[in-house]
C-alpha positions, 0 to 999 in steps of 0.5 A: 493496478499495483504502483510502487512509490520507491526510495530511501528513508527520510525521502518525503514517500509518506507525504506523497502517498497522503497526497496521492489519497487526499486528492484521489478521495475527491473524485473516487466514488468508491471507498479507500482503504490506508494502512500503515503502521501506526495512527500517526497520519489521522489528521492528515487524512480525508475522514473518508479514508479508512485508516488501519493501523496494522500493527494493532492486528499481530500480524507476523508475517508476509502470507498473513499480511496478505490474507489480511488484505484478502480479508479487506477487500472480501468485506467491502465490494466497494472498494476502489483502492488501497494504499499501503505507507512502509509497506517493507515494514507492515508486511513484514518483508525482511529480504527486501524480494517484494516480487511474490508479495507484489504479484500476488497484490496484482492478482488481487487487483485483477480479481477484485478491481482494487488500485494497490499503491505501495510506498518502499523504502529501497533505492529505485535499483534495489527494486527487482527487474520485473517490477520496476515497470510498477514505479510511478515515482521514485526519489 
C-alpha cells in the first residue's frame, strides 16, 4: 500500500507523518523504517524507528533513490512499513510527475509487504489523476 500525505509547504505534513509512526510504532510487530532529509526529527521519533538520513548516502537522482529503497527492504525481511518525510526532495523528483516513482514504490509493496507513506509537498490537484486515489490526507 503506497499513501500520499499531500500539501503546500509550511501545511503541518511532518507533523502528521511523526504522528502517524509514533502511533503505528504501538502496534506493528514488524519494523519501521523513516527517511528523510536530515536528523532534524530523532528526538520526536520512538527509538524503534530507524531513522535515515538520505542526504548522508549522495543520492542523485530518482532511479538511485529507489534501488536505495530496494536495498532497504532486501536487508531487513521484517520490515512492515516505510515513511518517507519530503519525499519531492529526497527523491530527487524535480518535475513534480511522482507517477513512475509511486508505481514502482506499489510494485515494492506487493512484492515484499512493506506500507510506503509519502508526505508531498504539492497541492492536492497537482497531484496526477491516477494517484489521487493514494491521498489518505490532504491540506
Amino acid at each position: 500500500m503506497v499513501q500520499l500525505i499531500v500539501g503546500n509547504k509550511g501545511k503541518g505534513k511532518t507533523k502528521l507523518l511523526l504522528d502517524r509512526v509514533n502511533k503505528e510504532v504501538k502496534t506493528t510487530l514488524g519494523n519501521i523504517c523513516y527517511l528523510d532529509k536530515s536528523t532534524k526529527h530523532m528526538f520526536e521519533l520512538n527509538n524503534r524507528v530507524r531513522l535515515i538520513n538520505v542526504s548522508d548516502f549522495m543520492i542523485e537522482d530518482t532511479d538511485q533513490f529507489l534501488g536505495f529503497v530496494a536495498g532497504i527492504i532486501s536487508q531487513d525481511h521484517d520490515l512492515e512499513q516505510m515513511y518517507f518525510d519530503s519525499f519531492l526532495s529526497i527523491s530527487h523528483i524535480d518535475d513534480k510527475d511522482i507517477s513512475g516513482a509511486i508505481a514502482k514504490l506499489q510494485k515494492y509493496s506487493d512484492a515484499f509487504h512493506v506500507d510506503f507513506y509519502l508526505s508531498v509537498s504539492m497541492d492536492e490537484k497537482d497531484v496526477p489523476e491516477d494517484l489521487r486515489n493514494l491521498i489518505d490526507i490532504k491540506l
